[in-house]
MOPAC internal coordinates of N, CA, C and O (Angstrom, degrees):
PM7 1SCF
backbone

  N    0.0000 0     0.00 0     0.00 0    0    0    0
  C    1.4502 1     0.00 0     0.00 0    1    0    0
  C    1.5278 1   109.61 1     0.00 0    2    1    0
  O    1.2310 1   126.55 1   -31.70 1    3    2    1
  N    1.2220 1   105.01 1   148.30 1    3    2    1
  C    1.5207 1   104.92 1   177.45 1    5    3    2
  C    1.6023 1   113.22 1   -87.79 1    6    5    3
  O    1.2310 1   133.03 1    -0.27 1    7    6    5
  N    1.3333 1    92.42 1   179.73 1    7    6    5
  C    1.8390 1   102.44 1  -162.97 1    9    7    6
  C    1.9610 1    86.24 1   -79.45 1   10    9    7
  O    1.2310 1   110.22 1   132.84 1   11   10    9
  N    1.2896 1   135.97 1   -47.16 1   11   10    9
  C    1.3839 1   135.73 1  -138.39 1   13   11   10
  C    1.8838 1    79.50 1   -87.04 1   14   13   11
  O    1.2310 1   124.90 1   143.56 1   15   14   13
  N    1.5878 1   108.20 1   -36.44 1   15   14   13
  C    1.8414 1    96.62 1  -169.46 1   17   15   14
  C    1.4300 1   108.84 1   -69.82 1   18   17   15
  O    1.2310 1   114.60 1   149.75 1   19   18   17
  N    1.3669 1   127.84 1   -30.25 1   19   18   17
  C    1.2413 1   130.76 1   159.61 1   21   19   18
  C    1.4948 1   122.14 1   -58.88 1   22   21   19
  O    1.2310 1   118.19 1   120.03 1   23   22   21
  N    1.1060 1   121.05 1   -59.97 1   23   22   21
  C    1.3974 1   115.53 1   163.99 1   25   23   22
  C    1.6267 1   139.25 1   -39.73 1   26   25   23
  O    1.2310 1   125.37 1   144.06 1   27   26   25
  N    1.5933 1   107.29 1   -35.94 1   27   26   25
  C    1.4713 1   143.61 1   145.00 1   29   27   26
  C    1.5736 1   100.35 1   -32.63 1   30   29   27
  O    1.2310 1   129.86 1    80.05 1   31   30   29
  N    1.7014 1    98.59 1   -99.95 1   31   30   29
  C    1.3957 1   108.50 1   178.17 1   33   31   30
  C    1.6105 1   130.87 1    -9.14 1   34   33   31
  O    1.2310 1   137.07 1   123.10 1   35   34   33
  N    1.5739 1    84.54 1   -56.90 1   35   34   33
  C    1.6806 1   106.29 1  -159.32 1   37   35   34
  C    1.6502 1    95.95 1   -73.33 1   38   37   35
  O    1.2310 1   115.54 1   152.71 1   39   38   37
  N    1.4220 1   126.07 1   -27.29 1   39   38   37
  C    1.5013 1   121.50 1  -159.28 1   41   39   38
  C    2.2487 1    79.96 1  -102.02 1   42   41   39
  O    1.2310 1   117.56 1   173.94 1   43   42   41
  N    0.5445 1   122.26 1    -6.06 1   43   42   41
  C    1.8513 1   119.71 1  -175.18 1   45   43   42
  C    1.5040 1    98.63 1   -87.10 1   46   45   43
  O    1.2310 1   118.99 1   129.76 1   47   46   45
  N    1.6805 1   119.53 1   -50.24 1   47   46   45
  C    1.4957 1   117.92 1   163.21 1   49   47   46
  C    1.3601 1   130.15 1   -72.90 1   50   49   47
  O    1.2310 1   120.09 1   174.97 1   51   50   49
  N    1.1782 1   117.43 1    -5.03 1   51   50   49
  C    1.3282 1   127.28 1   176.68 1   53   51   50
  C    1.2025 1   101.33 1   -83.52 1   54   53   51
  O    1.2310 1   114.36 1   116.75 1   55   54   53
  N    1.2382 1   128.28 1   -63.25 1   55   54   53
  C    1.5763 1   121.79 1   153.48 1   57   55   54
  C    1.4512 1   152.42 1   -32.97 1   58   57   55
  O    1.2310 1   131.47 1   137.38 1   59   58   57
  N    1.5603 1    95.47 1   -42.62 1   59   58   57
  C    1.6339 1   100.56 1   164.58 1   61   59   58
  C    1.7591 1   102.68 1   -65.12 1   62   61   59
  O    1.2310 1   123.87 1   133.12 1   63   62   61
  N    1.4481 1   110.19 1   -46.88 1   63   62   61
  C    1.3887 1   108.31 1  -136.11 1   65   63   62
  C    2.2757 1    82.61 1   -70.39 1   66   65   63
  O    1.2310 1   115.49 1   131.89 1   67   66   65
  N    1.2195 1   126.16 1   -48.11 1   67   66   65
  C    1.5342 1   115.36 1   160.74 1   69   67   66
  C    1.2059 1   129.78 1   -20.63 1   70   69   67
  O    1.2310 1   124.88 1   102.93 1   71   70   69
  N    1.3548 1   108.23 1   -77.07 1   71   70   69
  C    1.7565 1   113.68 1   149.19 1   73   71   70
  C    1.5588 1   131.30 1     4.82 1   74   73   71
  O    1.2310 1   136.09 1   109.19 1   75   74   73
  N    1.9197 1    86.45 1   -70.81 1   75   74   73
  C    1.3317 1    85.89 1  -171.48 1   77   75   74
  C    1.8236 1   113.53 1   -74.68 1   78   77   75
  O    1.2310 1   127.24 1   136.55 1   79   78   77
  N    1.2808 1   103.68 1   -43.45 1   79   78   77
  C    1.2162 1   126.41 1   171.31 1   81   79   78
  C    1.5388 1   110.90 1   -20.41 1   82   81   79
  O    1.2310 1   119.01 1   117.33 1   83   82   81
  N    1.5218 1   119.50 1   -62.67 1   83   82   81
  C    0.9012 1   107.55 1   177.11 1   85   83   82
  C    1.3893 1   122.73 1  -104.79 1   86   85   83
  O    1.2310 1   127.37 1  -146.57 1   87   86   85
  N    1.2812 1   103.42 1    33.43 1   87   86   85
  C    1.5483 1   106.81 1   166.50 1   89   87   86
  C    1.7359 1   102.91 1  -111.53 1   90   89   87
  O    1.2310 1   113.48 1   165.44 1   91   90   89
  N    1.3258 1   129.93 1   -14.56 1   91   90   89
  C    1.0267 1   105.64 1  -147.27 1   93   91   90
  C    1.6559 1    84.42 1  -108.86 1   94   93   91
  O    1.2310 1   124.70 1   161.49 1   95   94   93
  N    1.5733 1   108.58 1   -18.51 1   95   94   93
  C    1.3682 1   119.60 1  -170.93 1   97   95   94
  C    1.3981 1   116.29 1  -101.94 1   98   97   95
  O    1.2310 1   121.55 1  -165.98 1   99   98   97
  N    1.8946 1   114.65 1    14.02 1   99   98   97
  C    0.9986 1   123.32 1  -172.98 1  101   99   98
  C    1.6496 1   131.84 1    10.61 1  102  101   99
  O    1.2310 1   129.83 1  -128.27 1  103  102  101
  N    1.5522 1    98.64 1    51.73 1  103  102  101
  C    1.7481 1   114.92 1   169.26 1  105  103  102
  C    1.3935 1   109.12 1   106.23 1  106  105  103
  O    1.2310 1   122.20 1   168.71 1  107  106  105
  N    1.6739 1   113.38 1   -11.29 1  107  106  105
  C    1.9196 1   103.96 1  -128.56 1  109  107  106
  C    2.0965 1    73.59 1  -115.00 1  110  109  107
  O    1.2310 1   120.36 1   -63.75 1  111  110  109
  N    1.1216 1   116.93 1   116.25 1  111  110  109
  C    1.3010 1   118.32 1   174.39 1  113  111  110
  C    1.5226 1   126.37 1   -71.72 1  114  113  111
  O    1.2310 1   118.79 1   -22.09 1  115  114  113
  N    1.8544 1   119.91 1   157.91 1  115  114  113
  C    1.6031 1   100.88 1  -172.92 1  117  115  114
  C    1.9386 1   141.07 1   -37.62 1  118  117  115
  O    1.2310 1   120.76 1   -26.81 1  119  118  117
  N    1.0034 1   116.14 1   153.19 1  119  118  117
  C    1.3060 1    86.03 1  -155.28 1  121  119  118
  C    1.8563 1    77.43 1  -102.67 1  122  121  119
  O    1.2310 1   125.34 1   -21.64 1  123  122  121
  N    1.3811 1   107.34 1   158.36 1  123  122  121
  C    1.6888 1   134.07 1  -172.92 1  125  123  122
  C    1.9827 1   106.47 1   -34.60 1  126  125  123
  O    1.2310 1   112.72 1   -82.75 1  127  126  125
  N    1.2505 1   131.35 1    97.25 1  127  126  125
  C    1.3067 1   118.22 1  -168.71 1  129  127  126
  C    1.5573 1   106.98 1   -80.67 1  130  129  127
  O    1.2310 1   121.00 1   140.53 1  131  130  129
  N    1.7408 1   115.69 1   -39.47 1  131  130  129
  C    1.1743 1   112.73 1   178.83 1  133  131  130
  C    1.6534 1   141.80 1    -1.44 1  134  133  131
  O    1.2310 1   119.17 1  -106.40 1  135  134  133
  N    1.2551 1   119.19 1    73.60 1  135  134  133
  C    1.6333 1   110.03 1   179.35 1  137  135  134
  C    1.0470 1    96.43 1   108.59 1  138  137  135
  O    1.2310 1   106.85 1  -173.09 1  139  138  137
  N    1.4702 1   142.08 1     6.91 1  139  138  137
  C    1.6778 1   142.74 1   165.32 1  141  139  138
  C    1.3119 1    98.59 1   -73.21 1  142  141  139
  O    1.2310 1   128.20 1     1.76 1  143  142  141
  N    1.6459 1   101.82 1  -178.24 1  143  142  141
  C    1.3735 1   134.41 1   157.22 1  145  143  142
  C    1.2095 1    97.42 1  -110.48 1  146  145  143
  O    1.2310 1   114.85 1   -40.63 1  147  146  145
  N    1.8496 1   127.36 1   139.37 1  147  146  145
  C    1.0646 1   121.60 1   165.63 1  149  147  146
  C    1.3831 1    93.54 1  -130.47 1  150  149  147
  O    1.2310 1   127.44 1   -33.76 1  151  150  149
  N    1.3734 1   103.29 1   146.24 1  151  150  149
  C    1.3199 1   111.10 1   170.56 1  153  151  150
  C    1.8608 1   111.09 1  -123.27 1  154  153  151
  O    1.2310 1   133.27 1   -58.87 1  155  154  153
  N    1.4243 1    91.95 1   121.13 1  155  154  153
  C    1.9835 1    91.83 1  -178.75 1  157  155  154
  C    1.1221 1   110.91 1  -127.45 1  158  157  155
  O    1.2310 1   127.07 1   -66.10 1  159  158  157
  N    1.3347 1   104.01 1   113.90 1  159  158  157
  C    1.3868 1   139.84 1   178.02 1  161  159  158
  C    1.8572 1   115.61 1   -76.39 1  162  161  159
  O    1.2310 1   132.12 1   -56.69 1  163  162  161
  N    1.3587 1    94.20 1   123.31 1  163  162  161
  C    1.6460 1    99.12 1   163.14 1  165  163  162
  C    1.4653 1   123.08 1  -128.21 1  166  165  163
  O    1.2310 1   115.13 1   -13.06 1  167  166  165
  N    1.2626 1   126.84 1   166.94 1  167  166  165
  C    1.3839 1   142.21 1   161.34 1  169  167  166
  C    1.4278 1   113.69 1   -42.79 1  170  169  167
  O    1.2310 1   112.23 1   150.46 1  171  170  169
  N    1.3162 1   132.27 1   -29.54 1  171  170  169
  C    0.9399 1   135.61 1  -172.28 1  173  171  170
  C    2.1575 1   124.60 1   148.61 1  174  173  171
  O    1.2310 1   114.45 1   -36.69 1  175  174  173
  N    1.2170 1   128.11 1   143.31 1  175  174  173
  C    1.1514 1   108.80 1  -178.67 1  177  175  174
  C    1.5891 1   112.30 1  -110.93 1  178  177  175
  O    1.2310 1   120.94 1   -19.99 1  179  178  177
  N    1.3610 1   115.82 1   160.01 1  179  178  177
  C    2.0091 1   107.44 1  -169.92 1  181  179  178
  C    1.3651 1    69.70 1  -118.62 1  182  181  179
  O    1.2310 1   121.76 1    96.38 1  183  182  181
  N    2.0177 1   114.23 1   -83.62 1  183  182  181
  C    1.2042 1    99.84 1  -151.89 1  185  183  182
  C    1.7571 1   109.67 1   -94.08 1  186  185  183
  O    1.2310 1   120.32 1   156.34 1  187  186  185
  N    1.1586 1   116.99 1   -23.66 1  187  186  185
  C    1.4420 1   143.98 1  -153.35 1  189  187  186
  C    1.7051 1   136.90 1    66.76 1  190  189  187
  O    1.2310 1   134.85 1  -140.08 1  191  190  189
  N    1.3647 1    88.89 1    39.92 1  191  190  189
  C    1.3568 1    98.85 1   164.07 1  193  191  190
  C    1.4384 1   141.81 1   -60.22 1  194  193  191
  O    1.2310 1   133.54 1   145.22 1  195  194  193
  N    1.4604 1    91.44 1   -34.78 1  195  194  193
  C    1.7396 1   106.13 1   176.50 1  197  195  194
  C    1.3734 1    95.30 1   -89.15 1  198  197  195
  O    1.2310 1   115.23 1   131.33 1  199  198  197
  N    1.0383 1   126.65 1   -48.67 1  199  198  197
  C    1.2673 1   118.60 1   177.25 1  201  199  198
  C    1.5737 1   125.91 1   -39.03 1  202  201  199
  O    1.2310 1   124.45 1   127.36 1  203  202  201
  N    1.1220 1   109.07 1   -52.64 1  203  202  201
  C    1.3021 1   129.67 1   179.90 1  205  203  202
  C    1.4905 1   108.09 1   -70.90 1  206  205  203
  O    1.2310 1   109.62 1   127.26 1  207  206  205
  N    1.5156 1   137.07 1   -52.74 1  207  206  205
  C    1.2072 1   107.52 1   160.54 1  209  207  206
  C    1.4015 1   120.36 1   -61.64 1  210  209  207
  O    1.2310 1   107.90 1   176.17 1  211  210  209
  N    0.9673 1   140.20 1    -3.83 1  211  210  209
  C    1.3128 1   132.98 1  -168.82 1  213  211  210
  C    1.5194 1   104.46 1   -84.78 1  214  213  211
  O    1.2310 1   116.78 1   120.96 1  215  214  213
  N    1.4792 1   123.73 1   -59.04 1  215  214  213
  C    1.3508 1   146.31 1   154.03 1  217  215  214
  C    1.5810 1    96.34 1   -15.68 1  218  217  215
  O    1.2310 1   122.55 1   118.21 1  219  218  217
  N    1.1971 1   112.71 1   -61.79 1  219  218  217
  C    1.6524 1   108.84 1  -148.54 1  221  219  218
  C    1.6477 1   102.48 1   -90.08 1  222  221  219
  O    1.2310 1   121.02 1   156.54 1  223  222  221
  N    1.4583 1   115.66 1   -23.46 1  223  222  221
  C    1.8554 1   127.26 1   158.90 1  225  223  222
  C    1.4251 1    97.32 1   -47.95 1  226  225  223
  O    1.2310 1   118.57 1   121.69 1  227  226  225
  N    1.5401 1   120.33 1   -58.31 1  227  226  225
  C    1.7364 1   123.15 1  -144.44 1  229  227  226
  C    1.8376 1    85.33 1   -80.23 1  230  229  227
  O    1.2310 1   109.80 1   123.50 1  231  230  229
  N    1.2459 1   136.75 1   -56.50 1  231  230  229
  C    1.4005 1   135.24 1  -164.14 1  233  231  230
  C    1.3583 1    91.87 1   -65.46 1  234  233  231
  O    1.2310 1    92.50 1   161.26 1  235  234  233
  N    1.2862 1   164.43 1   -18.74 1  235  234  233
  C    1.3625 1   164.44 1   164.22 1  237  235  234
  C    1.9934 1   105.68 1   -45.44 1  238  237  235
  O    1.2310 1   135.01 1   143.00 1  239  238  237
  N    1.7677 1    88.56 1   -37.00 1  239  238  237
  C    1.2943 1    89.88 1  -164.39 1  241  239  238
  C    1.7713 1   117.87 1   -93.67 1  242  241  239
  O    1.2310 1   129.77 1  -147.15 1  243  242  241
  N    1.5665 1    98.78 1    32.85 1  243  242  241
  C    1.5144 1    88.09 1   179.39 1  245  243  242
  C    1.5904 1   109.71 1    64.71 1  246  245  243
  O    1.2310 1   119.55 1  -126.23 1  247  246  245
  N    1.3669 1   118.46 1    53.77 1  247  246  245
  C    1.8266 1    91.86 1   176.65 1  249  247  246
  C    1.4055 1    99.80 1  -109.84 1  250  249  247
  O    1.2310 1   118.78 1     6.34 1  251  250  249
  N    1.3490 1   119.92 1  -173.66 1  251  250  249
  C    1.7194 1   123.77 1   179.34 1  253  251  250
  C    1.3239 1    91.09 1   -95.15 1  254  253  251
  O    1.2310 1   116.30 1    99.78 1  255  254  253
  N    1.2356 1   124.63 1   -80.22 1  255  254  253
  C    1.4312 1   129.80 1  -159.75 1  257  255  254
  C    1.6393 1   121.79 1  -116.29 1  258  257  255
  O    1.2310 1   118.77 1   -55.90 1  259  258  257
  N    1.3941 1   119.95 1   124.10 1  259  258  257
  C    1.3778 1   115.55 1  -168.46 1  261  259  258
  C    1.6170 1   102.48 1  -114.92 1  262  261  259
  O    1.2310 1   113.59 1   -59.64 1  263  262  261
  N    1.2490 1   129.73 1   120.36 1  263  262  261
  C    1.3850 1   151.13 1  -156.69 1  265  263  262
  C    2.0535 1    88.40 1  -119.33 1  266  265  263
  O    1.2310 1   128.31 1   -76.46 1  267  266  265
  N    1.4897 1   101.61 1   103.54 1  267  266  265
  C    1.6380 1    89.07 1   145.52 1  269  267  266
  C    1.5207 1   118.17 1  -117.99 1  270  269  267
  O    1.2310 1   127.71 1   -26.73 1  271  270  269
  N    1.6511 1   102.77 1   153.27 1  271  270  269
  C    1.2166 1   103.76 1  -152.05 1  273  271  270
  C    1.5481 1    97.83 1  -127.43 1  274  273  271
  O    1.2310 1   100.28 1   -66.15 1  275  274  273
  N    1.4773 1   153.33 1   113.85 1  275  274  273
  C    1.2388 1   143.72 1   131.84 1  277  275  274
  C    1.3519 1   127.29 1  -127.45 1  278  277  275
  O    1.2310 1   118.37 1    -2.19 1  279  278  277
  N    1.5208 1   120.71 1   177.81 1  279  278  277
  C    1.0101 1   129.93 1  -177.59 1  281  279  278
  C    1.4886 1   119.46 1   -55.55 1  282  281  279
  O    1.2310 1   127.51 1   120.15 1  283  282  281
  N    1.6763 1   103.16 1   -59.85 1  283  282  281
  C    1.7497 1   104.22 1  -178.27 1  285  283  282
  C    1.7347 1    89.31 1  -150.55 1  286  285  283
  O    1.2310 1   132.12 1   -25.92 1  287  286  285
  N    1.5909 1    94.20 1   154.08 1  287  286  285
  C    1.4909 1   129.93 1  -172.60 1  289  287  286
  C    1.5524 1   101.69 1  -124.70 1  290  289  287
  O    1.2310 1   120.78 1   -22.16 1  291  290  289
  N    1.1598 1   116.12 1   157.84 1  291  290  289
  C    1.5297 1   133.48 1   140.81 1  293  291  290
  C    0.9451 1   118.13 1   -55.78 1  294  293  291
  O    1.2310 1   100.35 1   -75.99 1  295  294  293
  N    1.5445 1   153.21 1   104.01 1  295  294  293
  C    1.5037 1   131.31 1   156.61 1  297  295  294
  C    1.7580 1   120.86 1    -6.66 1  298  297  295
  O    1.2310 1   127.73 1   130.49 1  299  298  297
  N    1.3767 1   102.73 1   -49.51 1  299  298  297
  C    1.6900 1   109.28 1   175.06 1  301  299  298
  C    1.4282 1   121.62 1   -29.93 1  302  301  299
  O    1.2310 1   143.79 1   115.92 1  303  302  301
  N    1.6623 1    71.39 1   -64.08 1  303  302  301
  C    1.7178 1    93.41 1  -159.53 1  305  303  302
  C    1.6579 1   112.78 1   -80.61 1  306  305  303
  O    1.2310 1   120.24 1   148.16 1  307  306  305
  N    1.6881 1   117.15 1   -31.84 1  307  306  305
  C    1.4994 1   116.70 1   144.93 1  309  307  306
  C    1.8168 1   115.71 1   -32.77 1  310  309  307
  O    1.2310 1   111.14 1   105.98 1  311  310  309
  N    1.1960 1   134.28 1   -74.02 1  311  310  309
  C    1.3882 1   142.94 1  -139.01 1  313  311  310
  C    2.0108 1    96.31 1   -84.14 1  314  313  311
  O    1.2310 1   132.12 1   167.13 1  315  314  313
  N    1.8473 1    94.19 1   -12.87 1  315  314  313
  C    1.6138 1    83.40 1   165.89 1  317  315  314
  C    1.2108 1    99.83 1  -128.12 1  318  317  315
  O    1.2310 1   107.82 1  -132.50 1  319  318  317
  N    1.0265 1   140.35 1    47.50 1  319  318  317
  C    1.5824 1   127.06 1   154.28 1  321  319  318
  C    1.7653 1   109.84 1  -135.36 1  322  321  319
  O    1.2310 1   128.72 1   147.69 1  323  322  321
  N    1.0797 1   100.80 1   -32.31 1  323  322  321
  C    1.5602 1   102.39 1   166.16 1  325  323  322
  C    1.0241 1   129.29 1   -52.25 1  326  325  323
  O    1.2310 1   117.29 1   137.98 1  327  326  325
  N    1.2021 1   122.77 1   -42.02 1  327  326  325
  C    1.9455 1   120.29 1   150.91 1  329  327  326
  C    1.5141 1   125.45 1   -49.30 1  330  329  327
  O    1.2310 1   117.17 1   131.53 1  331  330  329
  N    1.1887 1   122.99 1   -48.47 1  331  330  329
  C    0.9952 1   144.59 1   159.95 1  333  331  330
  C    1.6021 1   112.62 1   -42.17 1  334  333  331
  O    1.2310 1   100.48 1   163.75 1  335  334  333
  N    1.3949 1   153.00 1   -16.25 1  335  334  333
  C    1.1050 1   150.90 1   140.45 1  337  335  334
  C    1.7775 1   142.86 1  -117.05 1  338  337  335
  O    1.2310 1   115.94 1   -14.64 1  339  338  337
  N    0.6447 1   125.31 1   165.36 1  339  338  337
  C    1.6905 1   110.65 1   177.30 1  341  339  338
  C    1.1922 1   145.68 1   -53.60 1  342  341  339
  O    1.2310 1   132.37 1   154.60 1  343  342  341
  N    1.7122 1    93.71 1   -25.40 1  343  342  341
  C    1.7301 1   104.51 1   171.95 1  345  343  342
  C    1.4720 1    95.44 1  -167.80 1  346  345  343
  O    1.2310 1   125.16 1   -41.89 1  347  346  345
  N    1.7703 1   107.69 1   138.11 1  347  346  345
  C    1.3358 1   109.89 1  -169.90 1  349  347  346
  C    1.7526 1    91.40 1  -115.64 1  350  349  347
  O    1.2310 1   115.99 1   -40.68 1  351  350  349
  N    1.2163 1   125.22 1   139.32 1  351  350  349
  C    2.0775 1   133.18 1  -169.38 1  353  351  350
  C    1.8374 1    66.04 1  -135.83 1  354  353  351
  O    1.2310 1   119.44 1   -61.59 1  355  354  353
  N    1.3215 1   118.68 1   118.41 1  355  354  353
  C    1.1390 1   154.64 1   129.01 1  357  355  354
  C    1.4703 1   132.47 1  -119.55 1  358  357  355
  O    1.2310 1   120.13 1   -83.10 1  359  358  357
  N    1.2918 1   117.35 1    96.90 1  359  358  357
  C    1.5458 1   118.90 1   166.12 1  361  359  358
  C    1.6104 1   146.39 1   -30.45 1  362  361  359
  O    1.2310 1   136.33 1   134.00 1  363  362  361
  N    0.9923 1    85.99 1   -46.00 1  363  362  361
  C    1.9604 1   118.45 1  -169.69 1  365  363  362
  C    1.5433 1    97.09 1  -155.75 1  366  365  363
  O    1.2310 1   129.42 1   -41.10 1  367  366  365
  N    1.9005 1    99.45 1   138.90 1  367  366  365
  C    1.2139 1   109.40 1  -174.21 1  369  367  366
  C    1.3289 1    97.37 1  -151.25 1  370  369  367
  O    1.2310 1   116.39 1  -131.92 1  371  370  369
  N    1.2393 1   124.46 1    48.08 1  371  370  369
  C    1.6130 1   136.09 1  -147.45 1  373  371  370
  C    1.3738 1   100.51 1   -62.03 1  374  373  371
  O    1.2310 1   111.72 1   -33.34 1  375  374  373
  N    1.7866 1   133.20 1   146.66 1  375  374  373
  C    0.7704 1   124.44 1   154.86 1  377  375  374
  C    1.5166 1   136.96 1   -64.46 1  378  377  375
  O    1.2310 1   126.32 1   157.82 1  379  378  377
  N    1.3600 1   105.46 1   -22.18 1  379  378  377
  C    1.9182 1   126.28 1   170.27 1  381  379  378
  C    1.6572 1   109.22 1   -78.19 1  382  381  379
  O    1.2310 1   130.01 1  -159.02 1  383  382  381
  N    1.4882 1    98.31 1    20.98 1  383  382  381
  C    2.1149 1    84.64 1  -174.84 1  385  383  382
  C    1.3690 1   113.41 1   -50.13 1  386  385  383
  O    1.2310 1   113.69 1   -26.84 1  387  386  385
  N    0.9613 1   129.54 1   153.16 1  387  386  385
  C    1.3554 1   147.26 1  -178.74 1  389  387  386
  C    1.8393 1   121.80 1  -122.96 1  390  389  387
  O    1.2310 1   129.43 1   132.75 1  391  390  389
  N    1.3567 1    99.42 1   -47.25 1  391  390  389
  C    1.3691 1   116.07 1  -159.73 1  393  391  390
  C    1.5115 1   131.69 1   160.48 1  394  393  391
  O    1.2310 1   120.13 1   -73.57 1  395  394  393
  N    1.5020 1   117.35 1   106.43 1  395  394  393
  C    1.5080 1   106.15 1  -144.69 1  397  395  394
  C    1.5464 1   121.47 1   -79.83 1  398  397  395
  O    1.2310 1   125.02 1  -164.95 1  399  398  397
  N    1.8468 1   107.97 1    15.05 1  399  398  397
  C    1.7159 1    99.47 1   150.36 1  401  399  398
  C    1.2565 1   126.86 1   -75.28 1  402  401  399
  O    1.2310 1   125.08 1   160.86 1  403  402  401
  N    2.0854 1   107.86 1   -19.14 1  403  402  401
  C    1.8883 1    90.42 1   177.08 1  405  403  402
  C    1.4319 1   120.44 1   -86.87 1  406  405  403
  O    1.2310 1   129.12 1  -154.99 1  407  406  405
  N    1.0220 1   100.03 1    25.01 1  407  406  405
  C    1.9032 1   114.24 1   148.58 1  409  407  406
  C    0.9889 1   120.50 1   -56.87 1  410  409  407
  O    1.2310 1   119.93 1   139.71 1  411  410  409
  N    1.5144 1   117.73 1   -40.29 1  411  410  409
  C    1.4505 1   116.14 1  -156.54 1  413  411  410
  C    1.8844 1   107.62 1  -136.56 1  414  413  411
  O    1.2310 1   135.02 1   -22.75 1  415  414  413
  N    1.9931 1    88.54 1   157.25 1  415  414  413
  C    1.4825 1    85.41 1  -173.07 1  417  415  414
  C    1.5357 1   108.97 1   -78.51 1  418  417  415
  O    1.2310 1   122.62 1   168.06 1  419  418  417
  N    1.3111 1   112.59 1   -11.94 1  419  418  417
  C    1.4332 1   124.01 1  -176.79 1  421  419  418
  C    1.4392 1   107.29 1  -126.50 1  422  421  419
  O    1.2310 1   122.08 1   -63.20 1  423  422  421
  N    1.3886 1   113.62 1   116.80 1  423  422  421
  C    1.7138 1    95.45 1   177.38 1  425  423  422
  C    1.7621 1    87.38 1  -132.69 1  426  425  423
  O    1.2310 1   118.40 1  -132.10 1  427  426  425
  N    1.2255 1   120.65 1    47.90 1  427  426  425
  C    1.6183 1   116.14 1   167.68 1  429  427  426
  C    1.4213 1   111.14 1   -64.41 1  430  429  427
  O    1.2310 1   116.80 1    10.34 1  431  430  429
  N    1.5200 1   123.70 1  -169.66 1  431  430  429
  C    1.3072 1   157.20 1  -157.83 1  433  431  430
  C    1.7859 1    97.38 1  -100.22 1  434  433  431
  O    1.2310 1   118.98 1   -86.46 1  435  434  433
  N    0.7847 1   119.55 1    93.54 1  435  434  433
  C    1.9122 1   117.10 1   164.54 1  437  435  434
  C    1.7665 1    97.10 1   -55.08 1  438  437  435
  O    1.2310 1   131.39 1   -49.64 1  439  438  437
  N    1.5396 1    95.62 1   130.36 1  439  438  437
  C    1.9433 1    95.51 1   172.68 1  441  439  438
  C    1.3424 1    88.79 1   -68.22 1  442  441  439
  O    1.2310 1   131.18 1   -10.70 1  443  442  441
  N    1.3703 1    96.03 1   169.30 1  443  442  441
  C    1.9140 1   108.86 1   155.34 1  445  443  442
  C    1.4573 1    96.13 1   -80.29 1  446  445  443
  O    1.2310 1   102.34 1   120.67 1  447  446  445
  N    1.1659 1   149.93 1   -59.33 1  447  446  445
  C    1.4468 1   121.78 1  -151.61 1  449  447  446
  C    1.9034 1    91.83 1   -61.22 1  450  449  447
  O    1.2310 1   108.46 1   148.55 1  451  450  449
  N    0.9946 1   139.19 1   -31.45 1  451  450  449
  C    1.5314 1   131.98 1  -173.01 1  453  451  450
  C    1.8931 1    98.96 1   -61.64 1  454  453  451
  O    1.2310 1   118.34 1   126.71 1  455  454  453
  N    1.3939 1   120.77 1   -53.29 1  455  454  453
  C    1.4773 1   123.13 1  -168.78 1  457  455  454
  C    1.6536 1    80.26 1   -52.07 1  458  457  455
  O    1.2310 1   118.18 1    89.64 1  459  458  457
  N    1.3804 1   121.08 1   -90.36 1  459  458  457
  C    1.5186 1   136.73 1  -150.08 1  461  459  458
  C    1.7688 1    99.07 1   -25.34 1  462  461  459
  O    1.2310 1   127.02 1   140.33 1  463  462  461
  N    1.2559 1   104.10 1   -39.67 1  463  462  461
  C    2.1136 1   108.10 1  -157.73 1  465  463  462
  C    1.6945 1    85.27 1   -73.69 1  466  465  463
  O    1.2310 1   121.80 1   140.03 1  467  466  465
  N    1.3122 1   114.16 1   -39.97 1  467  466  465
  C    1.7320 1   115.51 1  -154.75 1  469  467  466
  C    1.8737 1    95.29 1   -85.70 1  470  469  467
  O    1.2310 1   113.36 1   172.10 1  471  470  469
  N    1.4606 1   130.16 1    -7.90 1  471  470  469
  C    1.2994 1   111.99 1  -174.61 1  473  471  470
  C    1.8541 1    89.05 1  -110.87 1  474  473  471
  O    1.2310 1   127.88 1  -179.51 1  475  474  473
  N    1.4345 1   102.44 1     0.49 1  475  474  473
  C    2.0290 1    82.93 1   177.88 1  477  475  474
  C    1.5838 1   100.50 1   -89.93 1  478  477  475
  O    1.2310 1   120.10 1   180.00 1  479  478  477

């Protein structure tokens, strides 16, 4: 990949991910995590990349206890992220992972107006 398609890329997600931000958070910014339990939930992990930055954003924030929680993992990506927090709730950790839509009978696109109705 080139340096300008990356640069592209990187300024196209910087944008969506704003977007959503303030659509999904309708103006009102994170609220104080300090000394919580957070628990962050995903769809599922392949490699745990997002995961892992996410992990290392939320421990930035001073929390007490970090709970990750999904349906199915990679073995991989279990045996390196599970150390990495306080308590790992994984369901399925199949040895045949493939890819964590053939989990599901539906693995479409959630609209945003569906996120916005499901976080009021």
């Amino acid at each position: 990949m080139s340096r300008g398609y990356l640069e592209r890329e990187t300024a196209r997600q910087k944008e969506e991910i704003a977007r959503r931000v303030a659509l999904y958070r309708g103006g009102k910014g994170i609220p104080l995590l300090a000394g919580k339990t957070v628990i962050l939930v995903d769809d599922g992990v392949a490699t745990g990349a997002t995961v892992k930055a996410a992990v290392s954003t939320l421990k930035q924030e001073r929390i007490a206890k970090l709970v990750v929680a999904l349906p199915v993992a990679s073995w991989e990506a279990e045996q390196e992220m599970a150390p990495l927090v306080d308590e790992w709730v994984c369901l399925q950790t199949p040895t045949d992972f493939r890819s964590v839509g053939s989990y599901y009978s539906d693995f479409s696109q959630v609209e945003d107006e569906k996120v916005v109705a499901m976080l009021k």
